[in-house]
N, C-alpha and C positions, 0 to 999 in steps of 0.2 A: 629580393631573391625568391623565387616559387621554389617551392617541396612538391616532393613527388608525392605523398602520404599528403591525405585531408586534415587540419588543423581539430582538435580537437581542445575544449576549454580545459579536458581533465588528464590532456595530456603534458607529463611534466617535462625539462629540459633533455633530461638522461631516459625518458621513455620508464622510471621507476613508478608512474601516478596509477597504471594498471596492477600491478602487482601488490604495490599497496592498499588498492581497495578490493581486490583481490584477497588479499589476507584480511583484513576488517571486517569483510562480510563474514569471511570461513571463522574469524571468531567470535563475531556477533551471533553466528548461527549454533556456536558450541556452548552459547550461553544461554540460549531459550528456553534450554529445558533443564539447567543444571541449580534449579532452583530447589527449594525441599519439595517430600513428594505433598504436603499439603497445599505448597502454592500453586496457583494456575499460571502457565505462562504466560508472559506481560503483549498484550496485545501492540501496543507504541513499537516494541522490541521486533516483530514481525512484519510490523511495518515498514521501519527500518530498514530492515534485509530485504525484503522485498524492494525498495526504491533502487537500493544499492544493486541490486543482481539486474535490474531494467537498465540502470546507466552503465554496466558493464555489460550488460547484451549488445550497446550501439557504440561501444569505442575501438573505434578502426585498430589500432593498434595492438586489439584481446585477435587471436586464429580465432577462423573459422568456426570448430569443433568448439572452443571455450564458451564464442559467445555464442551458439544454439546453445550451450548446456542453462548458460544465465538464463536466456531467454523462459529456456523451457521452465528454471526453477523458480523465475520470478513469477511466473502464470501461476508455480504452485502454490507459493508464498500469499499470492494475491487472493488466493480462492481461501485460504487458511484466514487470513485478515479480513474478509468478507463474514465468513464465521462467526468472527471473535466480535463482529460490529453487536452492541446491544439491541433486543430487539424492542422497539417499540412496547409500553405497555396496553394492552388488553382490555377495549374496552367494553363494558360492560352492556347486555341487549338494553335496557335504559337509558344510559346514556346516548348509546347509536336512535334509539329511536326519538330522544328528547332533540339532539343535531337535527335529527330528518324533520322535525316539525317547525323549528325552529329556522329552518331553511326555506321551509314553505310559506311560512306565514307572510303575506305582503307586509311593504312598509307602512304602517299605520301616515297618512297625512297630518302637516304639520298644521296646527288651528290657527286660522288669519285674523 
């Protein structure tokens, strides 16, 4: 039998699977920063929310208005999580210049 509405994997029998991750996000989000003030908040944790508010930007079943809002918060979430990625350590003019010579050098031939 066809459905008028497009199948969705996270959509549940009773139409409750939005609402529900609907509220998991909105308390995974009231958890990020309800940490002490000396902890940083947990990067995995924002990540998280982020994934969650992109899969409820695309579930037919969320209006219109709810999912631009996801959409919108996940772009924020994702630029916050870009943030928090560690950067690369620093290397040092030595070291960049020992790489740069080290990349030059031919390969020496092997003796027959």
């Amino acid at each position: 039998m066809a459905t008028d509405r497009p199948s969705s994997k996270f959509s549940a029998v009773n139409g409750q699977q939005p609402e529900l991750m609907l509220s998991a996000v909105l308390h995974l989000m009231s958890h990020y920063h309800a940490g002490s003030a000396e902890q940083a908040p947990c990067p995995q944790l924002a990540s998280v929310i982020e994934r969650h508010l992109q899969v409820l930007s695309g579930l037919p079943d969320l209006g219109p208005v709810l999912q631009a809002t996801c959409q919108q918060l996940s772009q924020q979430w994702a630029a916050l999580v870009a943030l928090q990625r560690p950067m690369p350590p620093k290397s040092t003019l030595l070291e960049r210049l020992a790489r740069m010579l080290s990349a030059k050098r031919p390969a020496s031939p092997l003796p027959q």
